[in-house]
LOMI-746984 format. One record per residue (C-alpha): x, y, z. Coordinates in steps of 0.001 Angstrom, whole numbers, plus 500000, padded with zeros to 6 digits. Layout:
N
XYZ...
This chain:
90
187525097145423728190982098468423266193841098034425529196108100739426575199210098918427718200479100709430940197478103235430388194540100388430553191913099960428373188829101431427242185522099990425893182183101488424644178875100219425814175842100872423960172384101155425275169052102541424191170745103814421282173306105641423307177159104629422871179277105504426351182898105254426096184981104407429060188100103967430389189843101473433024193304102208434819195899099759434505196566097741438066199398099239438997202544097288439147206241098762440285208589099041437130210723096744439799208309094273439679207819093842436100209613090738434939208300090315431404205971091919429375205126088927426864201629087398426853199986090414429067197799091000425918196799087308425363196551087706429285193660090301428968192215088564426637191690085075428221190053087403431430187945089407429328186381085996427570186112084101430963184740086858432385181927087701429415181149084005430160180184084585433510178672087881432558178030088646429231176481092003429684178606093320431983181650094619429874183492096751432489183582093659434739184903091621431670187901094468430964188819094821435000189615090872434815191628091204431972193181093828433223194055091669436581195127088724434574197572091269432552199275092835435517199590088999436800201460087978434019203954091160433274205165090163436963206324086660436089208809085214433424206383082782432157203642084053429427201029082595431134200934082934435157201212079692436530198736080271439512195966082297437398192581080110438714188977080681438165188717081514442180191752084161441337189140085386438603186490086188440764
């Protein structure tokens, strides 16, 4: 996986010997709505890992919840989103 700031991310997925790269859209969030950009990366992060412990297969699933989680957090002056909840997760 490799994030893309305001571009997304990408990740590769191999199986039966074939590698497939591919590549996720940010959530889009108004350039008036962005309050801080600090901790959106640690914010990907924390959804990709919940997410690969729900689903540990399912990659593109993992990088769309870290993807949430980041455009969460660049909306909101704290580095971690104060109402980010497994139900929010789902």
């Amino acid at each position: 996986m490799v994030t893309l700031g305001t571009q997304g991310a990408a990740f590769g997925d191999s199986t039966l010997g074939h590698t497939r790269m591919q590549r996720l859209r940010a959530h889009p969030v108004p350039a008036r709505d962005v309050v801080d950009v600090n901790g959106a990366g640690d914010a990907f992060c924390a959804g990709v890992c919940w997410s690969l412990l729900q689903a540990p297969a399912d990659l593109q699933a993992a990088c769309e919840c870290g993807l949430r989680l980041a455009a969460l957090t660049v909306q909101t002056e704290a580095t971690v989103h104060p109402h980010i909840a497994a139900a929010l997760l789902q």
